[in-house]
N, C-alpha and C positions, 0 to 999 in steps of 0.2 A: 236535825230538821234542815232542810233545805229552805236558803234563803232565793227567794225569786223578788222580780222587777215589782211585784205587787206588796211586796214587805219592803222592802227600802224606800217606796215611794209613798209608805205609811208613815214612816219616823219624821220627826219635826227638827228636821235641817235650820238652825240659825240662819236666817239669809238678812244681808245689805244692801242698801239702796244708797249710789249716790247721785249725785247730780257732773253729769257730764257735756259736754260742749253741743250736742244734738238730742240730748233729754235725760233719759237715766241708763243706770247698769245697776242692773240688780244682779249678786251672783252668794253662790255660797260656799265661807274660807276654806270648809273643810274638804271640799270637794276642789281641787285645784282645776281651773281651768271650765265651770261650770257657771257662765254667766251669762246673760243676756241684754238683751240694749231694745230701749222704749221710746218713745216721744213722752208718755208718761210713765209714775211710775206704777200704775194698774199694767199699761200695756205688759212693763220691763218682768214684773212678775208673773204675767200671763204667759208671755214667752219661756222663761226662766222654768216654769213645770215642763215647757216641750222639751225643754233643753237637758234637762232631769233627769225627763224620761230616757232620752237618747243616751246618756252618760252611763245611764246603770244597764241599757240595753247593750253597749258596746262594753265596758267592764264583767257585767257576766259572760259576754259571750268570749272573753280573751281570758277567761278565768281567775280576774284581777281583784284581790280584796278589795272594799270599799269601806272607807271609813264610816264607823257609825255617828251621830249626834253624842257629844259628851256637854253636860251640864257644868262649868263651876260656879258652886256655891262659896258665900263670904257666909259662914254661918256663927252667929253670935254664942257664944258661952253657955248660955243655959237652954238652947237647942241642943246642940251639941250633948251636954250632959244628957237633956231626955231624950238622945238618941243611945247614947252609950248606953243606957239603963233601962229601956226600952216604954220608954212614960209615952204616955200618950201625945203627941204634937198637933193636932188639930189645930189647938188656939193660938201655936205661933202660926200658922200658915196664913197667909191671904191669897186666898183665889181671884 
């Protein structure tokens, strides 16, 4: 399956926000070099989607792997266990 700019810009990128001398910089780790700069920090992530977009439009088009979103979990013991064993986990999750 061919990944395109409309798949990558579906996944849910951890992004940060901090506070910088002239407002914020939102950017995200995984993506080096993938930031942008706001007066607020609405503008800084408002920007930060154009800046997204452009990133994965210039990495496909140089045919540059892109890192995906990886998740770490700290996951307690008797998760764990109903995962190995395949128990149902609902009732530890919180949505």
């Amino acid at each position: 399956m061919k990944k395109d700019k409309k798949y990558y810009m579906s996944l849910n990128y951890p992004i940060q926000i901090e506070k910088v001398d002239e407002g914020f910089c939102a950017f995200i780790p995984i993506l080096k070099g993938c930031k942008a700069f706001g007066k607020t920090s609405e503008i800084a992530l408002k920007e930060l989607d154009a800046v997204k977009e452009g990133f994965f439009d210039v990495f496909l088009k140089m045919g540059k792997s892109i890192p995906k979103p990886v998740i770490h979990l700290d996951i307690p013991y008797e998760i764990f266990h109903g995962m190995k064993h395949r128990e149902e986990l609902d009732p530890f999750i919180s949505y």
